[in-house]
Residue, then its C-alpha position, 0 to 999 in steps of 0.5 A: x500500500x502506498x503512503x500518502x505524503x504532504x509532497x503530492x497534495x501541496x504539488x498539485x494543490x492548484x488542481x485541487x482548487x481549480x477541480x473544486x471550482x469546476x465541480x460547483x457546477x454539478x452543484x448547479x445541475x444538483x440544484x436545476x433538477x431539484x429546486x423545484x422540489x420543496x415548492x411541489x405543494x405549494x404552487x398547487x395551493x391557495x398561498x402560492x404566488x404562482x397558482x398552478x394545477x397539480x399537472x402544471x406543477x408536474x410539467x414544471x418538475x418534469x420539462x428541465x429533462x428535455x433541454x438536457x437530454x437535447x443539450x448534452x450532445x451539442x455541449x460537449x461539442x461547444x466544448x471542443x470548439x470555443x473550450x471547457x472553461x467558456x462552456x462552463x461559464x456559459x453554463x454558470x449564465x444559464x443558471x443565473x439567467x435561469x433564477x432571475x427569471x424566478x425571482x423578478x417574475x410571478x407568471x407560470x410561462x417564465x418558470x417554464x423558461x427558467x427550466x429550460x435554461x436550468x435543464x441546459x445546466x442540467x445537462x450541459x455540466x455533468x457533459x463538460x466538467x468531466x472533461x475538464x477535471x480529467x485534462x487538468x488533473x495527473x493519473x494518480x488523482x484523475x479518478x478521485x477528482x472525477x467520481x466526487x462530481x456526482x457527490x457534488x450533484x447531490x451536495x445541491x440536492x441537499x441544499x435546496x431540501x435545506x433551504x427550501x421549507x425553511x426560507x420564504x419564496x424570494x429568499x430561498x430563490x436567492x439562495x439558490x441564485x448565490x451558487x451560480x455566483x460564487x461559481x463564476x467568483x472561483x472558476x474565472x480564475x482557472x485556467x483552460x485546458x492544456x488539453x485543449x489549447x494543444x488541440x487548438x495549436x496553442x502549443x506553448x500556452x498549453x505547455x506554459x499552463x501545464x506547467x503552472x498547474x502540475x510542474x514541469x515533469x508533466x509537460x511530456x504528457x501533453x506531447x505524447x497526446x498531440x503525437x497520438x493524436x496526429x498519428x490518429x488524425x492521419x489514419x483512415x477513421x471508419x464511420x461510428x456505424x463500422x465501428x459498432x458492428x464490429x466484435x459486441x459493440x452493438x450489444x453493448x450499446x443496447x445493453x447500456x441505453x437499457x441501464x441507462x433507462x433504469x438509471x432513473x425509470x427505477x424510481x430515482x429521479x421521481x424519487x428526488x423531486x417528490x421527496x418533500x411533498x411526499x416524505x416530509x423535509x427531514x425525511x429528504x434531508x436525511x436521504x440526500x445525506x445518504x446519497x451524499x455519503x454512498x456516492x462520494x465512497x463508491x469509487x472504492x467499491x467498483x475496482x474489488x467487486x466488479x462493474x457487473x456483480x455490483x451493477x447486477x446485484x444493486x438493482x435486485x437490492x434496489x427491487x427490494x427496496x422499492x417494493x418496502x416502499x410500496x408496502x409503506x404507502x399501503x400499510x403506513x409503516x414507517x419503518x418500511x419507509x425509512x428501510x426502502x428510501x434509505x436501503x435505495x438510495x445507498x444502493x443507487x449511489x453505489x451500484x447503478x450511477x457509477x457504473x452508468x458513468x463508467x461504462x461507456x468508457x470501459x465497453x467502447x474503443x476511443x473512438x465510440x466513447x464520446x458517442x456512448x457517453x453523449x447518447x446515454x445521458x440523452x437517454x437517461x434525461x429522456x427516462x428522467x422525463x418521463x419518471x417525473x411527469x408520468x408520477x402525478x398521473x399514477x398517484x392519482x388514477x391508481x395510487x403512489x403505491x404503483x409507482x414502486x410497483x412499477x420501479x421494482x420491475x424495472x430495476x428487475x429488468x435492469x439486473x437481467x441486462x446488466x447480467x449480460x454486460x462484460x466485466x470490465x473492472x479486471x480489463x482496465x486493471x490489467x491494462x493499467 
């Protein structure tokens, strides 16, 4: 086992700093899907400021799902274009465009245009900020920066179950508005991709930056990347098509756009923007918490168990934790409650969403990641969509109780595909 010491934290402690910088934007998309969350009840009340039916609050909690799905792609393109620094920025203007919308107006139309600029945030961040970290960030570290993202998507979930009941309207709109502010105060100084300004024949900028953030030594890195990379440029690329017919490509991508519908049909997405109307603000808070602690220890989960046994063996946890939510919602017992929420939310953070973030990576030659990677989250916001919207209407023509009737089978489903997908812990182990 290798000993940490001082020397390797204080050498890259700008890669610390500019990596938590970046990650704030995944707190942003935290807070995009979620805000909405402990106002559900209320706008559908006598005291809202914005009257609304029930099915008009589920268009609202639902939409943002449909400018991400729609966005991820073409983010990740931006990216490549103008940088990852100014689409992160751009992201950061999303969100701050997104709440002034709700702040200054009082008009239902306006909330649905704050949500498709927060769903730009929702699925433009978690495209680009990977990218980001990774290129800035030395191997040793790349992997621990990188999966603590989707524990920070969860750090702006819980503020808003903090925030929200406790604070008025405005008040708790402005809390929400001082995130994207101090994104833009950290992230404004950090420096753009070295990555990327090799790729734009900023040779020297990229070098000179390169150094600043991770010494001198790791200079030779950036030019084996441009020399792989002109090497690649200069042979015949087969089209996407030719690539995924050949060995079990194709499989693949099916099998994962599967897990990448369960990722949210199984309940997670409707789970997380009902949990305060449904469960009560403290009930919420304590989930997040546990989404909070189960994704920031995951990592350490997949290498020794497995991408498969642990995809496998989460979701038929996730079933059973589904159906004692069923089971609470007919008898009451809140026991059941707390079991089934909290025994899912653990078991979805540390088993279904990392591996859905990983796979793409793992099953797919470079030349197919990028397009795994794009059109699986389209999927997953696709599925958030639909989880969301379609909840209120089986609440209210056949019971909440359905809803997790419905989610145990899908996470079952989920189990049986995830069973016929390779393993691909012990391939990158050996590789590395």
């Amino acid at each position: 086992m290798k000993h940490i010491t001082f020397a390797p934290a204080a050498l890259h402690l700008k890669v610390y700093i500019f990596s938590f910088a970046c990650s704030l934007s995944m707190v942003m998309a935290g807070m995009a899907l979620n805000w909405p969350s402990p106002l559900t009840a209320w706008y559908s009340s006598k005291d809202s400021e914005v009257p609304m039916t029930e099915h008009e609050v589920s268009w609202l909690v639902s939409i943002s799902a449909i400018p991400a799905a729609v966005g991820s792609i073409p983010c990740g393109m931006l990216a490549d274009i103008f940088g990852r620094k100014p689409t992160l920025l751009a992201m950061g203007i999303c969100s701050v465009l997104s709440y002034l919308l709700i702040l200054m107006t009082r008009s239902i139309w306006s909330l649905y245009v704050a949500q498709i600029l927060a769903g730009l945030v929702l699925g433009g961040a978690p495209s680009v900020a990977p990218i980001y970290i990774s290129e800035i960030s030395p191997p040793n570290i790349r992997g621990a920066l990188s999966g603590q993202l989707i524990t920070m998507f969860f750090v702006g979930q819980m503020i808003v179950y903090v925030a929200g009941p406790q604070l008025s309207y405005t008040n708790y709109i402005t809390v929400c508005f001082s995130i994207p502010i101090l994104f833009f105060i950290f992230f404004f100084f950090a420096p753009e991709s070295p990555y990327y300004l090799m790729s734009k024949g900023r040779d020297e900028e990229a070098k000179d930056c390169m150094t600043k953030l991770r010494g001198k030594d790791s200079v030779a890195e950036l030019e084996t990347s441009k020399k792989e990379s002109l090497e690649k440029e200069s042979e015949e690329k087969p089209s996407i098509w030719e690539v995924l017919n050949t060995n079990d490509y194709m499989k693949h991508m099916i099998c994962l756009q599967v897990i990448s519908c369960v990722a949210t049909l199984n309940g997670s997405a409707a789970i997380s923007v009902y949990a305060v109307e449904f469960m009560g603000q403290w009930v919420a808070i304590e989930m997040s918490i546990v989404f909070i602690a189960s994704s920031f220890f995951a990592s350490f989960l997949s290498d020794p168990i497995g991408r498969r046994p642990l995809l496998v063996s989460s979701q038929i946890g996730a079933a059973v934790c589904t159906s004692l939510l069923a089971a609470h919602f007919i008898c009451g017992e809140k026991i059941l409650l707390y079991i089934g929420l909290f025994g899912f939310c653990f078991i979805a953070s540390a088993g279904i969403n990392p591996c859905t973030m990983t796979l793409p990576s793992e099953l797919f030659p470079t030349s197919l990641r990028a397009f795994a990677n794009g059109l699986s989250q389209f999927t997953t916001n696709v599925c958030g969509f639909i989880c969301v919207k379609i909840f209120i209407n089986i609440n209210e023509t056949l019971g909440i109780q359905y809803n997790f009737f419905i989610y145990t089978v899908i996470c079952l489903i989920g189990s049986a595909v995830g069973y016929l997908l390779p393993e691909t812990a012990k391939s990158v182990i050996s590789a590395s």
